[in-house]
C-alpha positions as CSV (number, residue, x, y, z in Angstrom):
1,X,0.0,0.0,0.0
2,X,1.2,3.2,-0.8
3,X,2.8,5.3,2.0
4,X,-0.3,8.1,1.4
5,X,-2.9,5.1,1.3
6,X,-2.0,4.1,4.6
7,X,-2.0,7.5,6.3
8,X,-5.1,8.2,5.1
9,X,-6.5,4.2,6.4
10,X,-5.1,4.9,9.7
11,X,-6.8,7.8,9.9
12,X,-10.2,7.0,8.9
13,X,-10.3,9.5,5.8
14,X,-12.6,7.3,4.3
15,X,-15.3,7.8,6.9
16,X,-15.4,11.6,5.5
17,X,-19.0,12.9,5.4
18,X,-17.6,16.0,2.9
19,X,-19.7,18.2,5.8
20,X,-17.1,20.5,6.2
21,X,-17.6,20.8,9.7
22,X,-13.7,20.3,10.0
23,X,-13.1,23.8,8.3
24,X,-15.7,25.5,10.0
25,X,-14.4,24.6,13.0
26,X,-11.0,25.7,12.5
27,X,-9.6,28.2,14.0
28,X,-7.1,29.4,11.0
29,X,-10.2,29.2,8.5
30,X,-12.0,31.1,10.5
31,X,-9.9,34.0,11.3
32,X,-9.1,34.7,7.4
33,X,-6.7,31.9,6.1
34,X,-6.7,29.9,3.1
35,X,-6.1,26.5,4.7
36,X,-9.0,24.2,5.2
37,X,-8.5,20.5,6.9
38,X,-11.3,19.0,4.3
39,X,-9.6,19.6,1.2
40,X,-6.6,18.3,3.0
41,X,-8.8,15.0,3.7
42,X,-9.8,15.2,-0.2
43,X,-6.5,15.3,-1.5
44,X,-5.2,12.2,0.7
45,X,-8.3,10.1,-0.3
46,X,-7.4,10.4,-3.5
47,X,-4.1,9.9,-4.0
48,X,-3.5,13.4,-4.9
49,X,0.5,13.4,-3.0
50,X,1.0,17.1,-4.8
51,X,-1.7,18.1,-3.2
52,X,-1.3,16.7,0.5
53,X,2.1,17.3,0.7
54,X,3.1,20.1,-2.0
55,X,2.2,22.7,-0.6
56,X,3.1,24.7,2.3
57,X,-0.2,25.1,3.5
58,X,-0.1,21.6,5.3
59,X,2.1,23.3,8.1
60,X,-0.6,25.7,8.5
61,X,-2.4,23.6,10.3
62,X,-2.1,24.0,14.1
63,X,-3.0,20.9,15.5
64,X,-5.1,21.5,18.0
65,X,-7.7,19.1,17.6
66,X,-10.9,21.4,17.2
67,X,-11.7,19.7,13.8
68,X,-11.8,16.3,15.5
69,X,-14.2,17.5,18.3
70,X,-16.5,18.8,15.6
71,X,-16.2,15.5,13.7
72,X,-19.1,13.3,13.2
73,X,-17.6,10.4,11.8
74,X,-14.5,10.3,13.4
75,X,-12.1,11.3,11.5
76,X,-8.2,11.3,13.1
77,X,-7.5,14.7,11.0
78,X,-4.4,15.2,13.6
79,X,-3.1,12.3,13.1
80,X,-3.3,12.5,9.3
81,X,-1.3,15.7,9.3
82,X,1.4,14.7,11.1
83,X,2.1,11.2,9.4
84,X,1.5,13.6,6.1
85,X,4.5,15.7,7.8
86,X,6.5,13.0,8.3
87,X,5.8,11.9,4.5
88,X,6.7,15.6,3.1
89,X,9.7,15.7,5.6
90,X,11.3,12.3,4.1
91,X,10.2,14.6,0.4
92,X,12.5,16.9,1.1
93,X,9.8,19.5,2.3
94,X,10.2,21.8,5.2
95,X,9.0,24.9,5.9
96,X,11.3,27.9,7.0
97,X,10.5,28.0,10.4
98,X,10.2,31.3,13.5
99,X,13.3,32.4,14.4
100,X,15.3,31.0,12.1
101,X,14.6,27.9,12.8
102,X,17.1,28.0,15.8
103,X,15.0,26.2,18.1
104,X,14.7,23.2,16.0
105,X,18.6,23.2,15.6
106,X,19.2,23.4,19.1
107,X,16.7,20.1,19.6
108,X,18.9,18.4,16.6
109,X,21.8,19.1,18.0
110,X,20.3,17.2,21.8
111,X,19.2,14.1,19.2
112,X,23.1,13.7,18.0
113,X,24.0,14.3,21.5
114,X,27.7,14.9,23.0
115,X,26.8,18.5,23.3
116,X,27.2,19.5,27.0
117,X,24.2,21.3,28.3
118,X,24.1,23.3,31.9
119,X,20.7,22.3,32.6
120,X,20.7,22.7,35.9
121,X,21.7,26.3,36.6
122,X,18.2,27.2,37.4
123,X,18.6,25.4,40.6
124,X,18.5,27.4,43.7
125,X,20.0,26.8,46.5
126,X,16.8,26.4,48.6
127,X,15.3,23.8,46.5
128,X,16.4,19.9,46.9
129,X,16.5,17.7,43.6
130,X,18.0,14.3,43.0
131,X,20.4,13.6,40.1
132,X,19.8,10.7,38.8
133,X,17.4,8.4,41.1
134,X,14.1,8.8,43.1
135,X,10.7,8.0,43.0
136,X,9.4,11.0,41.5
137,X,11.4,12.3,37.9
138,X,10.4,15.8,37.6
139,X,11.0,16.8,33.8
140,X,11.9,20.1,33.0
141,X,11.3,20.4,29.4
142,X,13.2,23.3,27.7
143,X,12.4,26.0,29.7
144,X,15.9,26.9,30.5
145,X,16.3,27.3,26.5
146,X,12.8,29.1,26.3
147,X,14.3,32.4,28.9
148,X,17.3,32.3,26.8
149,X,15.7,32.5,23.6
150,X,13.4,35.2,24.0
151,X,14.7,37.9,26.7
152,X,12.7,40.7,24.8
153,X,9.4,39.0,25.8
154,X,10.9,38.9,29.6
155,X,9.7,35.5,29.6
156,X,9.9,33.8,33.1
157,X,9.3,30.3,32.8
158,X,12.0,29.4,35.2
159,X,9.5,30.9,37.5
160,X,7.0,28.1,36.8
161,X,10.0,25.3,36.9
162,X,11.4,26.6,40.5
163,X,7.7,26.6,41.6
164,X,7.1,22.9,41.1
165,X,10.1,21.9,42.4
166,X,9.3,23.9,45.3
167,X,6.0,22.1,45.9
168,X,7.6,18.8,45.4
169,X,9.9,20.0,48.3
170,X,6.4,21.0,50.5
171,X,5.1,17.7,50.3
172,X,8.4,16.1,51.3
173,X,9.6,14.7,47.8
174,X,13.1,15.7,46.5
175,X,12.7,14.8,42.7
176,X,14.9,13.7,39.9
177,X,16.3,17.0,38.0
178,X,18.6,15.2,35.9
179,X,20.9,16.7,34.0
180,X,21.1,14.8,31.2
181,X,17.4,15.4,30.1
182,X,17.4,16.0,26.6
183,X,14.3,18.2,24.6
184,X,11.3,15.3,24.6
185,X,11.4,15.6,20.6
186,X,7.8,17.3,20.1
187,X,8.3,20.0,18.1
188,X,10.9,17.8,15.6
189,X,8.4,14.6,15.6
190,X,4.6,17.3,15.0
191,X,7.4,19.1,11.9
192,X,7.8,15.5,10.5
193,X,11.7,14.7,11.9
194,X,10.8,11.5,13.1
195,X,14.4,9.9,13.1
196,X,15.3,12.4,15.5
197,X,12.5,12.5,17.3
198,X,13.1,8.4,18.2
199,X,16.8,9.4,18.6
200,X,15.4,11.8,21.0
201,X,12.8,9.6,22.8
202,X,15.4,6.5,22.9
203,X,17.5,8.8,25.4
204,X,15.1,10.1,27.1
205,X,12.9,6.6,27.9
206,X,16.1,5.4,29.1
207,X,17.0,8.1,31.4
208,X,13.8,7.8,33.5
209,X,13.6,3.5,33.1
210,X,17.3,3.9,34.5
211,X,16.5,6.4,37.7
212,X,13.6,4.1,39.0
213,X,11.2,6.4,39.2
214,X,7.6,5.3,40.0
215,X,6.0,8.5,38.6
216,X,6.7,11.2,36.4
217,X,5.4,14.8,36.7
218,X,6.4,17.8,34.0
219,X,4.3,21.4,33.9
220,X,4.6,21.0,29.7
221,X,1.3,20.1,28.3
222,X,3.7,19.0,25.0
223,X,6.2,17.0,27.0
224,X,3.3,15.3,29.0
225,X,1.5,14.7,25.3
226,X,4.5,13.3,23.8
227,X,5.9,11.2,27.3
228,X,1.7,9.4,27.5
229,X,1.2,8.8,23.8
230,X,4.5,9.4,21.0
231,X,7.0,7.3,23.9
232,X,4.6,4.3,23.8
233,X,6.7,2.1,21.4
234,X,10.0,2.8,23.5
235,X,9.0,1.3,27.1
236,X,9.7,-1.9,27.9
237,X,7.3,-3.8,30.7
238,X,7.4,-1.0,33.2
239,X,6.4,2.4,33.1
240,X,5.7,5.1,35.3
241,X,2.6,6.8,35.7
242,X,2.7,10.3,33.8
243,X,1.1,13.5,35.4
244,X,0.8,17.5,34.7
245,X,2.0,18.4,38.0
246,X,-1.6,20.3,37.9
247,X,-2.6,16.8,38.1
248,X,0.0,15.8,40.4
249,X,-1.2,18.7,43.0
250,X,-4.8,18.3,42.9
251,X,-3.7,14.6,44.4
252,X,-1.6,16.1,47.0
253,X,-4.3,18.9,47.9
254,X,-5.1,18.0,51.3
255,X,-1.5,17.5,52.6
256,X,-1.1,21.8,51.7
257,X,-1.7,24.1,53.4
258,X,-3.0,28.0,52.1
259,X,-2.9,31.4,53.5
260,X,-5.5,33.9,52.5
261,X,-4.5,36.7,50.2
262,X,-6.9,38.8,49.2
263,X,-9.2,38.2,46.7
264,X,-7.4,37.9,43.0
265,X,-9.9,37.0,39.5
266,X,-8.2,34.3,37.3
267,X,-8.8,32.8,34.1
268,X,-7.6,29.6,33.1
269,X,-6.0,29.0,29.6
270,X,-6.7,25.2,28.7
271,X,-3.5,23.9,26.9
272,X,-4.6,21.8,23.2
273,X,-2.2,18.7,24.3
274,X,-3.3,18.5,27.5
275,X,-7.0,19.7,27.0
276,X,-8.0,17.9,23.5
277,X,-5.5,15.7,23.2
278,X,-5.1,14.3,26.8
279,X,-8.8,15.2,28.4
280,X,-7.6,16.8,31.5
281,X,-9.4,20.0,32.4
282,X,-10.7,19.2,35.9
283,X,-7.0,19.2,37.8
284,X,-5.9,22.3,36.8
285,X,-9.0,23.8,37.7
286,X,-9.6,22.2,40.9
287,X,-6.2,23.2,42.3
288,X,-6.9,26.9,41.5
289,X,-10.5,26.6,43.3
290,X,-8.5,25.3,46.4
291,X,-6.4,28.7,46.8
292,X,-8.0,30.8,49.4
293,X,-9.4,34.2,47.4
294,X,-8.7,33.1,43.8
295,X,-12.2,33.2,41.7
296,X,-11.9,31.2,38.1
297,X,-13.9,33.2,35.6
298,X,-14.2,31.0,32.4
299,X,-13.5,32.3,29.3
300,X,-16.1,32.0,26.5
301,X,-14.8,29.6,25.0
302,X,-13.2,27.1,27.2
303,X,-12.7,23.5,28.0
304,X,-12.7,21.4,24.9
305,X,-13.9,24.5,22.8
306,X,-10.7,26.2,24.4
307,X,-8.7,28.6,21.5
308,X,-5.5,27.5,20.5
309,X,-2.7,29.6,21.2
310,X,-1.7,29.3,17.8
311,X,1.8,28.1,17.8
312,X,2.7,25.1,19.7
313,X,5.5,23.5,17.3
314,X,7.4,26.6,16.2
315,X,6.5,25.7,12.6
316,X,5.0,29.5,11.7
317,X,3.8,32.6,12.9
318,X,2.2,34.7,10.2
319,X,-0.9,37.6,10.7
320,X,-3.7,34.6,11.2
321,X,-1.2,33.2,14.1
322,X,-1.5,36.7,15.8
323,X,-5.1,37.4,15.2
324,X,-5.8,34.0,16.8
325,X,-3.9,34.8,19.8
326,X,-5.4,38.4,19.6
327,X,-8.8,37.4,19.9
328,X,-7.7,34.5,22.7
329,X,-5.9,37.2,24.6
330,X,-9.4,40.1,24.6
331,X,-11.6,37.3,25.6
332,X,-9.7,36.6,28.5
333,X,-9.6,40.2,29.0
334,X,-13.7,40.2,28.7
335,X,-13.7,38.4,32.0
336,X,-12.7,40.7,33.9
337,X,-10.1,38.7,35.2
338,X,-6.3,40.0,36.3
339,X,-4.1,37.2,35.5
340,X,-4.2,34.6,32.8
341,X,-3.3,31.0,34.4
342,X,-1.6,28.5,32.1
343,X,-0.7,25.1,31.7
344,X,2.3,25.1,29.4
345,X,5.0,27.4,28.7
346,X,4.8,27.5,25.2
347,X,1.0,29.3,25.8
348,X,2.5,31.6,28.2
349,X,5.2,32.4,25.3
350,X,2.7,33.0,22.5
351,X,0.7,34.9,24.2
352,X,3.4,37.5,25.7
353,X,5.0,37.9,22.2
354,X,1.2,39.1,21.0
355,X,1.4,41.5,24.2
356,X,4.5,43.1,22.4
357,X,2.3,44.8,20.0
358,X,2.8,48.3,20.4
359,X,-0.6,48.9,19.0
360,X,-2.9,46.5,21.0
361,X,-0.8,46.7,24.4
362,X,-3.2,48.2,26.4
363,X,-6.1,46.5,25.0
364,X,-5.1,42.9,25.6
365,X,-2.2,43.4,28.4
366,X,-2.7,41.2,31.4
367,X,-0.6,39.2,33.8
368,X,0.6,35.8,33.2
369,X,1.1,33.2,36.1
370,X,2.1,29.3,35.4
371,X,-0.4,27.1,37.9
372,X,2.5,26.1,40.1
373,X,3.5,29.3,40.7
374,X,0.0,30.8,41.8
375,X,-0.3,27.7,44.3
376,X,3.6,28.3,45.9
377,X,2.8,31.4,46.6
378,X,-0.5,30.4,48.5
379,X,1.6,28.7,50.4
380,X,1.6,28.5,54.5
């Protein structure tokens, strides 16, 4: 069977209705652009390879699932784009990617490996990691990269990193910080690197099999995403329970204690990998209803209608990216609400390089907390 054929088999283009519900529902149709997820479906059941993989339109698609949600028949549209990725990848075809495509060099360069990384210079001196074994692995993701990388959005996702740690350290667990975590390969496998993205995952399966660790907790939506579903094929018989540390903390509630405040109005941003893709929304939000003086006002759209940030795999940013995030960023305005919690740095990112805009500043400006870092500071 034709490498096309079976993409589309596996993911149940056949079952297409031609409703074009998909398209509706998508959030890059329906801000302005030109792509549309049907004609993609089209083109790969019928063989048409120029037309699924020609053109650069199939990395406009942002994978957040919305299409599938709207679905009636069930088709696995995500899944089709990236195995159609991975197809126009092996083709020769790649997009030119933000920022010069530095980011996905730097995860290239953690797949060859022998580059020396100082991952652990975050580390204060007041929080208490293991190196290598434990019970608990805490992964870290690239957040020490992500500061680096953009200092003109003052990003602090450090913060968020040093905050779950800290937690850990509350409820008397010293994790695993090791530091020879490499990048979990997201971003390369969702672009269609998939030889680097098992080069990747080998390492990184490995590392936590090796430190004995009975559960593993990370505050990336994409990491947690890629460690629960894309690191299936590379565990052997034993394998640790995977958690958002949202979900990790809303097990642990009753052993924390809070202080009251004052009263602060949040909203909650629901990550697509671990909202869609995962189906956790509950943790996240019972943890913030357990902080003394914090009141969760819903967006409008929220849940599994959430909006996509609009740029989780660094594969483009164009005007329909930032209208996307625009409109995300003056609804959670519209709630009156003065800080915007999320889930996953890479929201937190998106949405502070939209804040840059000199011309919309003061009409979608608002504070940003990660989850971890709202609870720390409720702290006792």
């Amino acid at each position: 069977m034709p490498d096309l054929a079976r993409a589309a088999k596996q993911a149940r283009t056949w079952a297409c209705y031609d409703c074009g519900k998909c398209t509706a529902a998508c959030p890059v149709a329906r801000i302005g652009g030109a792509y549309s997820p049907r004609r993609q479906v089209l083109a790969s059941n019928g063989g048409h390879r120029d037309q699924a993989l020609g053109t650069f339109e199939l990395f406009k698609c942002l994978t957040c699932s919305l299409c599938e949600l709207r679905c009636p028949t069930g088709v696995a549209y995500t899944d089709l784009v990236r195995e159609l990725r991975t197809l126009a990848y092996a083709d020769g075809i790649e997009p030119d990617c933000p920022h010069g495509g530095a980011l996905q060099s730097v995860m290239r360069m953690m797949a060859a490996g022998g580059t020396q990384q100082d991952r652990l210079a975050w580390l204060g001196g007041d929080l208490r990691t293991e190196p290598a074994k434990g019970a608990v692995f805490y992964w870290t993701g690239c957040a020490m990269y992500f500061d680096a990388f953009f200092p003109e959005y003052e990003m602090r996702t450090l913060e968020a990193t040093r905050a779950a740690v800290r937690l850990m350290n509350r409820l008397g667990v010293a994790p695993v910080v090791s530091p020879a975590e490499r990048c979990c390969g997201h971003d390369l496998l969702w672009n269609g690197d998939r030889r680097n993205f098992e080069l990747l995952a080998q390492h990184n399966a490995a590392l936590v099999a090796e430190s004995g660790a009975e559960t593993l907790v990370t505050s990336c939506a994409e990491c947690l995403r890629t460690w629960k579903v894309d690191y299936a094929p590379f565990w052997g018989a034993r394998r640790p329970r995977m958690l958002h540390v949202s979900e990790y903390l809303a097990e642990h509630l009753p052993e924390l204690t809070f202080k009251a405040d004052g009263a602060k109005r949040v909203t909650y941003q629901d990550p697509c990998r671990l909202g869609r893709h995962l189906g956790v929304y509950d943790p996240p939000r019972a943890v913030l209803g357990a902080l003394p003086g914090i009141e969760v006002a819903e967006m409008r759209r929220s849940g599994p209608t959430a909006m996509c940030c609009a740029g989780g795999t660094w594969l483009h940013c164009d005007r329909y990216v930032k209208r996307i995030q625009v409109e995300r960023l003056r609804e959670a305005r519209a709630t009156g609400a003065e800080v915007l919690v999320t889930a996953c740095p890479k929201c937190r990112i998106h949405f502070q390089c939209a804040m840059k805009d000199p011309s919309l500043e003061g009409e979608i400006a608002i504070e940003m907390r990660d989850v971890a870092e709202l609870v720390a500071d409720a702290l006792a």
